[in-house]
C-alpha positions as CSV (number, residue, x, y, z in Angstrom):
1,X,50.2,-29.8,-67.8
2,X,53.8,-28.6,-67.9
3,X,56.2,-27.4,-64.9
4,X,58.4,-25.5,-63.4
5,X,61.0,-28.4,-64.2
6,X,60.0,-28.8,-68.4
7,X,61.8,-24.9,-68.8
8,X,64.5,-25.4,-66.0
9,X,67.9,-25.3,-66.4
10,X,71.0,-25.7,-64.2
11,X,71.7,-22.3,-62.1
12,X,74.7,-20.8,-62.3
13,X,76.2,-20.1,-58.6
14,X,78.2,-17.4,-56.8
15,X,78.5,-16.9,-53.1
16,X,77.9,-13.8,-51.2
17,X,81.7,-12.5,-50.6
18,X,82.2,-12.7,-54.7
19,X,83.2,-9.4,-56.1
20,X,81.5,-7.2,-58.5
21,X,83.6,-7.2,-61.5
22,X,83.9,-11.2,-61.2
23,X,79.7,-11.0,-60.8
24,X,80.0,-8.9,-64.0
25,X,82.5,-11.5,-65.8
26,X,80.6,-14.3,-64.8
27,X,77.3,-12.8,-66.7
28,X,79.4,-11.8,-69.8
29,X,81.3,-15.4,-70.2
30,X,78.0,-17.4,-69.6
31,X,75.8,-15.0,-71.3
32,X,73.3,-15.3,-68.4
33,X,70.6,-12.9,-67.2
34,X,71.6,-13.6,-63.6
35,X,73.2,-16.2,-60.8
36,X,71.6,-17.4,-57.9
37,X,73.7,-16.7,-54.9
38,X,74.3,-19.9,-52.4
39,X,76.1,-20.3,-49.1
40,X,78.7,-22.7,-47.9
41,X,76.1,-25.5,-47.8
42,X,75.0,-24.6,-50.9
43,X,72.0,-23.1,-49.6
44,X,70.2,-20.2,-51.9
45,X,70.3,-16.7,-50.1
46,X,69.7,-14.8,-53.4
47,X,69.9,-13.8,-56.8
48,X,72.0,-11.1,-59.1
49,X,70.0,-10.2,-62.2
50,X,72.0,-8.0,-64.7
51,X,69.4,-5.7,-64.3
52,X,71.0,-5.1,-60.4
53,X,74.3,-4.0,-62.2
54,X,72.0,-1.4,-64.9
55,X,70.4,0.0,-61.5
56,X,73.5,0.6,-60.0
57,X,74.3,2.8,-63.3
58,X,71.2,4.9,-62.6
59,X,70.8,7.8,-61.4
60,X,69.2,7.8,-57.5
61,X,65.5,8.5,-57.0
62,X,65.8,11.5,-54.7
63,X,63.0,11.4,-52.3
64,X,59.6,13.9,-52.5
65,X,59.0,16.3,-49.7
66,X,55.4,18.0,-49.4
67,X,55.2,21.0,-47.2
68,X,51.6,20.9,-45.2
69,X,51.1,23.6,-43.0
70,X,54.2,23.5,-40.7
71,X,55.0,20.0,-41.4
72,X,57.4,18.7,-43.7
73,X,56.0,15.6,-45.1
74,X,59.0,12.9,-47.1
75,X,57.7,10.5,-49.7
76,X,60.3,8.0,-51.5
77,X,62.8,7.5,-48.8
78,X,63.2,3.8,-49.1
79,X,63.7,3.8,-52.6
80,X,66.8,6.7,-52.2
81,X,68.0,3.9,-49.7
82,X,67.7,0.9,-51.6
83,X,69.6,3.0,-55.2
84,X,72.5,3.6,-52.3
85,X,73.0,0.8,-51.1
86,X,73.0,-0.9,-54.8
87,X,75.5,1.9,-55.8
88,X,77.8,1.1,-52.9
89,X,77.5,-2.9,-52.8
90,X,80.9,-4.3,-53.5
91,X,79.9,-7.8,-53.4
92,X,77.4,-9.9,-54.6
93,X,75.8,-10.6,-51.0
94,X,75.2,-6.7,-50.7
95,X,74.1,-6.7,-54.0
96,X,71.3,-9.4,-54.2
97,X,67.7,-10.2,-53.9
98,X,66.9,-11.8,-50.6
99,X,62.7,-11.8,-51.2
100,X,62.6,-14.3,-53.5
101,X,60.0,-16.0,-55.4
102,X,61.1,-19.7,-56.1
103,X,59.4,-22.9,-57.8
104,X,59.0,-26.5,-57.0
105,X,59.6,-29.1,-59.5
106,X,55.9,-29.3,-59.3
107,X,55.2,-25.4,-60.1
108,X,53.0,-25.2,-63.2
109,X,54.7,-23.7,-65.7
110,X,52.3,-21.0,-66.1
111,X,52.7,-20.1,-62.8
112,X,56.3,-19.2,-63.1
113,X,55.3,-17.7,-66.5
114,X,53.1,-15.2,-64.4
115,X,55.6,-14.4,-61.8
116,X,58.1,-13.5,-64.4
117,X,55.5,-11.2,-66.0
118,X,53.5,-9.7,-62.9
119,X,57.0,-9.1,-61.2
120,X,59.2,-8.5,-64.1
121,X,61.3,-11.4,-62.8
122,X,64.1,-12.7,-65.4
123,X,64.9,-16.3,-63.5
124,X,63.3,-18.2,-61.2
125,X,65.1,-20.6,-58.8
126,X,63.3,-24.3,-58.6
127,X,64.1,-25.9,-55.1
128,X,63.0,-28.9,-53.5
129,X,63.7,-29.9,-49.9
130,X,66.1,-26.4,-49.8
131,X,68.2,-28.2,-52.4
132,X,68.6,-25.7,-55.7
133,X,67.7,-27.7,-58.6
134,X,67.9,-25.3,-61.7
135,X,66.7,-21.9,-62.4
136,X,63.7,-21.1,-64.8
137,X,64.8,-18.1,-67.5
138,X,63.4,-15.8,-70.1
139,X,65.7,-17.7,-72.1
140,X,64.9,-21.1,-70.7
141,X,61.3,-20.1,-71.4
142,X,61.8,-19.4,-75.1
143,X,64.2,-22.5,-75.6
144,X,60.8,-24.4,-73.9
145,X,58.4,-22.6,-76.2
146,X,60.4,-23.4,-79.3
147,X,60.7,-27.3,-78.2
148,X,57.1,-27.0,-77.2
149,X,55.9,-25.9,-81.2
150,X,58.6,-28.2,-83.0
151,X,57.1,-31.1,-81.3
152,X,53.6,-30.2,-82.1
């Protein structure tokens, strides 16, 4: 059986005060999908996909309103809130991912392989013991999958 560990790679790190543009440069000049975003004490808070910089591009989900009888019903809200506060975020901390699903070392790979799929993630941090390992990517996942056959 093969883990989260076999595909993993070593994460690339920002803290939360780090600026947008130097987010941006960062991705560029590594060529990465995303960072994972650490504290002082190096412990992960977060990550930055490249995707959060696309959505703050987009255009805001306005929210639905359905009239019933006299009331005024709102549907969406949350999303209009989360599109603002991605379009306002001027540092990595506002910008990032706090929910996050992470592996153990001992995460079967297909595991991860599902998460990535089922929740359109593009890394996901391996941790043991609140110490960031690595990070498992889409591109760490094909470089694994090409190793994988060319051993075979």
């Amino acid at each position: 059986m093969r883990h989260a560990t076999d595909a993993m790679h070593d994460a690339i790190t920002l803290f939360p005060d780090t600026s947008i543009p130097v987010l941006a440069q960062t991705l560029l000049e590594a060529e990465a999908d995303g960072v994972c975003v650490i504290d002082r004490s190096g412990a992960l808070v977060g990550v930055v996909t490249a995707m959060d910089l696309v959505f703050r591009e987009a255009p805001v989900h306005a929210p639905s309103f359905v009239a019933l009888f006299d009331l005024v019903l709102a549907f969406g809200q949350d999303r209009t809130k989360k599109d603002l506060e991605r379009i306002q975020a001027q540092t990595v901390g506002e910008l990032m991912t706090k929910e996050l699903h992470t592996a153990t070392p001992e995460t079967p790979l297909t595991e991860v392989a599902g998460w990535m799929r089922d929740e359109h993630l593009s890394m996901v941090p391996v941790v043991s013991k609140g110490e960031l390992l690595g990070v498992v990517t889409r591109r760490s996942m094909v470089q694994h999958t090409l190793t994988h056959f060319t051993k075979a």
